[in-house]
VEXTORKE-131865 format. One record per atom (N, C-alpha, C): residue in one letter; atom name; z, y, x negated. Coordinates in nm, 4 decimals, padded with zeros to 6 digits. Example, Ala and Ser with C-alpha at 12.3 -4.5 7.8 and 13.67 -1.06 7.14 Angstrom:
<nodes>
   res   atom          Z          Y          X
     a      N    00.7800   -00.5690   -01.3190
     a     CA    00.7800   -00.4500   -01.2300
     a      C    00.7800   -00.3300   -01.3200
     s      N    00.7080   -00.2250   -01.2850
     s     CA    00.7140   -00.1060   -01.3670
     s      C    00.7870    00.0030   -01.2900
</nodes>
This chain:
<nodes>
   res   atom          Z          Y          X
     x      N    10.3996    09.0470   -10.6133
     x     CA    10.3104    09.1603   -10.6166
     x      C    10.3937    09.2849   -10.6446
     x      N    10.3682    09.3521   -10.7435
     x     CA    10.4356    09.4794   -10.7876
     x      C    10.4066    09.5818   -10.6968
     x      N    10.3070    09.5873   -10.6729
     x     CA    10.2050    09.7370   -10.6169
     x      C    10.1125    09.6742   -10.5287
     x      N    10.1047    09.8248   -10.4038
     x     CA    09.9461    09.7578   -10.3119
     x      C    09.9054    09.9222   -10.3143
     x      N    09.7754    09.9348   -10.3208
     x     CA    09.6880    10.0557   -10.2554
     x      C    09.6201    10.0900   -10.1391
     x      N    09.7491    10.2109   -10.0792
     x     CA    09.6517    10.1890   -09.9350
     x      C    09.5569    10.2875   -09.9292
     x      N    09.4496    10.2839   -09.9211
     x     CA    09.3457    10.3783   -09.8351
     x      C    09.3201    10.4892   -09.7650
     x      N    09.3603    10.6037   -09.8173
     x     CA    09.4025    10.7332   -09.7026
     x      C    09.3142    10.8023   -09.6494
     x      N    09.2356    10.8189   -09.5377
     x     CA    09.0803    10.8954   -09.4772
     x      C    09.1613    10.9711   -09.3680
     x      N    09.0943    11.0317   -09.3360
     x     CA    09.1184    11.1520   -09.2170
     x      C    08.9996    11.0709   -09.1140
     x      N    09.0883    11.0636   -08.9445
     x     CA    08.9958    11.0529   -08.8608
     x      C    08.8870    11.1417   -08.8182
     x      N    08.8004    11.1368   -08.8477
     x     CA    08.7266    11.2284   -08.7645
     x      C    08.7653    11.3121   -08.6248
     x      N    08.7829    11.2295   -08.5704
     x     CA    08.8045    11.2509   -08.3884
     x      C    08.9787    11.3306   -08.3694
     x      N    09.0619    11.2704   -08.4441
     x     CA    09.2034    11.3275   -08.4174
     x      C    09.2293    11.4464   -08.4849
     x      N    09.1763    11.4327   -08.6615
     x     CA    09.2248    11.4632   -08.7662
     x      C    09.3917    11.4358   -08.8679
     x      N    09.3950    11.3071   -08.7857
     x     CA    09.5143    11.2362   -08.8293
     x      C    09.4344    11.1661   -08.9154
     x      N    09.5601    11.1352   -09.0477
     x     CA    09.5764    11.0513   -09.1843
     x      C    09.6311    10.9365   -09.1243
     x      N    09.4962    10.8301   -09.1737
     x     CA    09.5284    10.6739   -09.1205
     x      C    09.5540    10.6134   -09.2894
     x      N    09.6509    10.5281   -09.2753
     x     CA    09.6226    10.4530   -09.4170
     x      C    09.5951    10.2992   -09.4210
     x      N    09.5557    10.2527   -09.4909
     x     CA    09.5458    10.0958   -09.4797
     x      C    09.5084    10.0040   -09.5612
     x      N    09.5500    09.9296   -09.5816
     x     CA    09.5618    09.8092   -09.6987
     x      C    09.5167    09.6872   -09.6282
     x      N    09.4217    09.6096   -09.6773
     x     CA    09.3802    09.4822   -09.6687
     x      C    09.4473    09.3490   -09.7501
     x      N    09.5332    09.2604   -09.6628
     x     CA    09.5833    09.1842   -09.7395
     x      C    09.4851    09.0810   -09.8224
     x      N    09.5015    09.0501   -09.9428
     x     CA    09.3636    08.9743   -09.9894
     x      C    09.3938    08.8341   -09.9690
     x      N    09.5612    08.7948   -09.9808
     x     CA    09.5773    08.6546   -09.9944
     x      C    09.5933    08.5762   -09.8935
     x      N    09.6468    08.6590   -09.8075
     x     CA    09.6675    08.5571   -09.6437
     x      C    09.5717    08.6654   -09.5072
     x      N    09.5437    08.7400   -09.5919
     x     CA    09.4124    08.7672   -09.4906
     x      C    09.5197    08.9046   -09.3641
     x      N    09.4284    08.9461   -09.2774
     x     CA    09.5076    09.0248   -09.2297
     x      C    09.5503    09.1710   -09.2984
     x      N    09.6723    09.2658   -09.2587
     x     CA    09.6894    09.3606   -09.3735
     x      C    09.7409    09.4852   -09.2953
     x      N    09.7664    09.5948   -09.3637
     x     CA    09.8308    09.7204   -09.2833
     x      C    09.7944    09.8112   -09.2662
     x      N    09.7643    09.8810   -09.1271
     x     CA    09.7278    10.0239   -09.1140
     x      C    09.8220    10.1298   -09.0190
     x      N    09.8797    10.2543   -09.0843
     x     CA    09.9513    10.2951   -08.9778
     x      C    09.8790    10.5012   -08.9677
     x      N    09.9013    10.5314   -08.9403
     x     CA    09.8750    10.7082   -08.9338
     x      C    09.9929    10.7492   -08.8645
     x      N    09.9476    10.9213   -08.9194
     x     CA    10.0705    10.9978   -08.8702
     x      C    09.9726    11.1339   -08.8737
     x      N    10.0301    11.2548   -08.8337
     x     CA    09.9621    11.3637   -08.8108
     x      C    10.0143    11.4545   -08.9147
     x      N    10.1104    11.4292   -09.0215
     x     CA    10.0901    11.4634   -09.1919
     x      C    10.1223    11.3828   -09.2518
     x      N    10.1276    11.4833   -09.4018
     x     CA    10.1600    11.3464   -09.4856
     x      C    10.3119    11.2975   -09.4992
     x      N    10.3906    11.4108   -09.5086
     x     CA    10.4919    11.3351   -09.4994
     x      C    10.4995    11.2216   -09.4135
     x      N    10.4848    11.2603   -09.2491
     x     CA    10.5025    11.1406   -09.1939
     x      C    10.4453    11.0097   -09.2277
     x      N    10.2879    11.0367   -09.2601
     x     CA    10.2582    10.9585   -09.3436
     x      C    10.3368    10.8685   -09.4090
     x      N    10.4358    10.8564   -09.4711
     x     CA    10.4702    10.8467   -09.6104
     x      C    10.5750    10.7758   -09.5574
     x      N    10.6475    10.8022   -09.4763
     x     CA    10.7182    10.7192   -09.3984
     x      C    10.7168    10.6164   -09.2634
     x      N    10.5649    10.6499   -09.2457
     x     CA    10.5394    10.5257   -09.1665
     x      C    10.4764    10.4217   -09.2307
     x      N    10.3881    10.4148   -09.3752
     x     CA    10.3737    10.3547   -09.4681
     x      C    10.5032    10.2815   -09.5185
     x      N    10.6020    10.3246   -09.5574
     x     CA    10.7496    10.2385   -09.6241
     x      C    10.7881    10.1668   -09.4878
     x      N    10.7483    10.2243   -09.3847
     x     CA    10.8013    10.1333   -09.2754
     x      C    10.7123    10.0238   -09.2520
     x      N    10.5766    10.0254   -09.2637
     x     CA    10.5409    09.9382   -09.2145
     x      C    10.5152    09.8150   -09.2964
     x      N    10.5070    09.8750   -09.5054
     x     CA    10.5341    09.7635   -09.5722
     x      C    10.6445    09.6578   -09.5732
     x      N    10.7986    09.7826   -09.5281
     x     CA    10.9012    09.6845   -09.5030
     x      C    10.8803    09.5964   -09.3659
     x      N    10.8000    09.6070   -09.3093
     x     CA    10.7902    09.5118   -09.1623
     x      C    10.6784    09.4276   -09.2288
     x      N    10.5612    09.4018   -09.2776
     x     CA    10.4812    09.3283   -09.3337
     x      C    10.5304    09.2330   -09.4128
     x      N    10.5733    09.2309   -09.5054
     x     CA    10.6479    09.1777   -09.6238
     x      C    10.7949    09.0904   -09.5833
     x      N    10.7689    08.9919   -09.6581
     x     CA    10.9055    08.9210   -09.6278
     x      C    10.9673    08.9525   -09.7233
     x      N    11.1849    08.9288   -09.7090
     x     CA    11.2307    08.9479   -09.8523
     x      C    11.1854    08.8686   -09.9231
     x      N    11.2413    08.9586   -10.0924
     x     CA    11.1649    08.8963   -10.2325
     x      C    11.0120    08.9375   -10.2541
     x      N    10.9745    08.9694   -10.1403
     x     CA    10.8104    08.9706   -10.1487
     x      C    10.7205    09.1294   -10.1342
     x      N    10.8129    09.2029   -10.1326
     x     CA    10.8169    09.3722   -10.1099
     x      C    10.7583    09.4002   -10.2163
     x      N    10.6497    09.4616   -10.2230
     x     CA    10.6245    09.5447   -10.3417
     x      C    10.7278    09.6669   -10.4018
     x      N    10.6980    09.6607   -10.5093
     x     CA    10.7761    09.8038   -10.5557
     x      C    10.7225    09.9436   -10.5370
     x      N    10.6066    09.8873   -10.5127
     x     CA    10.5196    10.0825   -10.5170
     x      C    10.4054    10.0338   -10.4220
     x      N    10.3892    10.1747   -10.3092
     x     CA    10.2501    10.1809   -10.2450
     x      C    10.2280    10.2651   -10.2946
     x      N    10.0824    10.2878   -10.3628
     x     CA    09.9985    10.3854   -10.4296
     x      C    09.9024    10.4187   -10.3330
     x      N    09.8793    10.5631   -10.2829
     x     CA    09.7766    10.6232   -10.1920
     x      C    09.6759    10.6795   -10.2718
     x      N    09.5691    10.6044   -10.2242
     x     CA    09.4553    10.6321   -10.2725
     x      C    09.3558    10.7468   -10.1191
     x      N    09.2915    10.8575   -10.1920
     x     CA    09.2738    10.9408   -10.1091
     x      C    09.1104    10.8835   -10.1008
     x      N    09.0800    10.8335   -09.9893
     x     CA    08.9084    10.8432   -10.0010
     x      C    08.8422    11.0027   -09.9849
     x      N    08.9156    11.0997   -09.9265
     x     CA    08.8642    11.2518   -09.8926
     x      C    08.8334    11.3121   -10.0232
     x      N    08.9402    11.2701   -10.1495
     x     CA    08.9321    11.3455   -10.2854
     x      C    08.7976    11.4189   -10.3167
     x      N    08.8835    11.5658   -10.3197
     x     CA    08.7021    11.6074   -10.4079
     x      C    08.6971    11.5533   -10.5409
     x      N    08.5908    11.5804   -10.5972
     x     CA    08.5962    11.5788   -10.7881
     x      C    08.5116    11.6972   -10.8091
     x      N    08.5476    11.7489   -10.9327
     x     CA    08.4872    11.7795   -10.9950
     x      C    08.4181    11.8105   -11.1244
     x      N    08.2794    11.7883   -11.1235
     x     CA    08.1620    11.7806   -11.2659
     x      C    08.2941    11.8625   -11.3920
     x      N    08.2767    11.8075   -11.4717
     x     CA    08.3736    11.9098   -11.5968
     x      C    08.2616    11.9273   -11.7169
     x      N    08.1090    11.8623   -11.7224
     x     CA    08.0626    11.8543   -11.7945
     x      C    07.9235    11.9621   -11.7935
     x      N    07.9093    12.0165   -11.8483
     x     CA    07.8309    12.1151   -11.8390
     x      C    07.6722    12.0800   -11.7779
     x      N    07.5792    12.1137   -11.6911
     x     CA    07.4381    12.0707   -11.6575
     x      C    07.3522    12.0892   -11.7894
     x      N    07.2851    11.9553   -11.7827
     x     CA    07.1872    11.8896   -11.9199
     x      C    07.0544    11.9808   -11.9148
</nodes>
């Protein structure tokens, strides 16, 4: 596995950034938070390196933000 995407939401209740990945193949999977992002960011590399056996490490966690705004770029019809 090259890459996994974890999941980034804000708790409601704390306002800590939880992240988390669902393993698809053996079931199970990772969630850790921190109270920013950096920390974030390093309790994520920590906890893929504790998940993962050697050889089996991904190369990249990609954070996917569920909070993201968007916005319309297209003019109203």
């Amino acid at each position: 596995m090259r890459e996994i995407t974890l999941t980034v939401s804000t708790d409601p209740e704390s306002g800590w950034l939880v992240a988390s990945w669902d393993d698809p193949v053996h079931g199970g999977g990772i969630t850790t938070q921190a109270d920013s992002l950096d920390q974030l960011q390093r309790e994520i590399v920590d906890a893929v390196r504790c998940y993962f056996d050697e050889g089996e490490l991904p190369e990249r966690a990609r954070l996917h933000f569920q909070d993201d705004p968007s916005l319309s770029v297209l003019e109203p019809a």
